[in-house]
N, C-alpha and C positions, 0 to 999 in steps of 0.2 A: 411749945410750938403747936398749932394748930394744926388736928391732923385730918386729912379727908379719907376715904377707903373704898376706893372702887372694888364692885365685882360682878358677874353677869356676865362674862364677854364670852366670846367661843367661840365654834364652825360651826356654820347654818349655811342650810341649801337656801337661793333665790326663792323669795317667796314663804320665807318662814319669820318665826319671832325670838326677840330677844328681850329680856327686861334688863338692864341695867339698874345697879346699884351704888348711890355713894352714903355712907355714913358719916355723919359731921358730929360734932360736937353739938350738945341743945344748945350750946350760946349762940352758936353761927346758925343753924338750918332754920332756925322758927324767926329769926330775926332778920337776917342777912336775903338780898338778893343771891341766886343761886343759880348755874349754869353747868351744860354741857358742851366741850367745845370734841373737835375730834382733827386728828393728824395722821394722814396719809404718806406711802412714800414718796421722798418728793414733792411735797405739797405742803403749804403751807397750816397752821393749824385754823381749822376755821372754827367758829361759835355754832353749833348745831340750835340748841333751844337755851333759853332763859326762862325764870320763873322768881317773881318779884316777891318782896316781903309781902304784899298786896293779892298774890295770887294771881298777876298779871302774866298770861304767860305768850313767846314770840318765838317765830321758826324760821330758819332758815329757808327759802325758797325749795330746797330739793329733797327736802322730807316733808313737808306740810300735807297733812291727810296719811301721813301714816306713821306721824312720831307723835308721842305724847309727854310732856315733860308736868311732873307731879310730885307732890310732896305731901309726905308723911310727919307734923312736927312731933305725935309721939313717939314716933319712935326717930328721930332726929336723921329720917333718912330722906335723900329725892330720888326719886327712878324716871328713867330713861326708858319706855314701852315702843318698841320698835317694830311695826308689820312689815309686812311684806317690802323685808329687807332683799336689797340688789346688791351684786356685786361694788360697786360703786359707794356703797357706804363701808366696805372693807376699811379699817385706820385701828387708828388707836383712840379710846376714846377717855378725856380727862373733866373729871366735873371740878367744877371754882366756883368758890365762896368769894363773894365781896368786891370781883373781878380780879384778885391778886390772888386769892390762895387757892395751891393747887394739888389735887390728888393723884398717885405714882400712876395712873394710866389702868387700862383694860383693852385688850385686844378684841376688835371684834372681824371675823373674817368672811365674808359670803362666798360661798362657792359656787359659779353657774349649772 
């Protein structure tokens, strides 16, 4: 079974950074379309960024200019570089390989 492995998450003051981490397997990361989604409470889970086999990479409207979604194929990781984080990206954050396979989550929390 394919596994993915978030890490990175934690408490930040508004206005600070977080990198996020998912490690994949080299068969999925260098190969495979790759995402971040994140879920909130109450909230459905939305797609934060994508980043295509192609290195094509898209944002959702309310981090754009301050997320960056990237990847690593040596070392078979993507990150999640997150500035001047607001409360409002508070959730849980899951990266997917292939848009089906999914990693047990990371909390990330901003405090005002």
């Amino acid at each position: 079974q394919v596994q993915l492995v978030e890490s990175g998450g934690g408490l930040v003051q508004a206005g600070g950074s977080l990198r996020l981490s998912c490690a994949a397997p080299r068969s999925i990361s260098s190969d495979e379309d790759m995402a971040w989604y994140r879920q909130a409470p109450g909230k459905q889970r939305e797609l934060v960024a994508y980043i295509t086999r192609g290195g094509v990479t898209n944002y959702v409207d309310s981090v754009k200019g301050r997320v960056t979604i990237f990847r690593d194929n040596a070392k078979s990781t993507v990150y999640l570089q997150m500035n001047n984080l607001k409360p409002e990206d508070t959730a849980v954050y899951y990266c997917c390989a292939r848009w089906t396979i999914w990693g047990q989550g990371t909390q990330v929390t901003v405090s005002s």
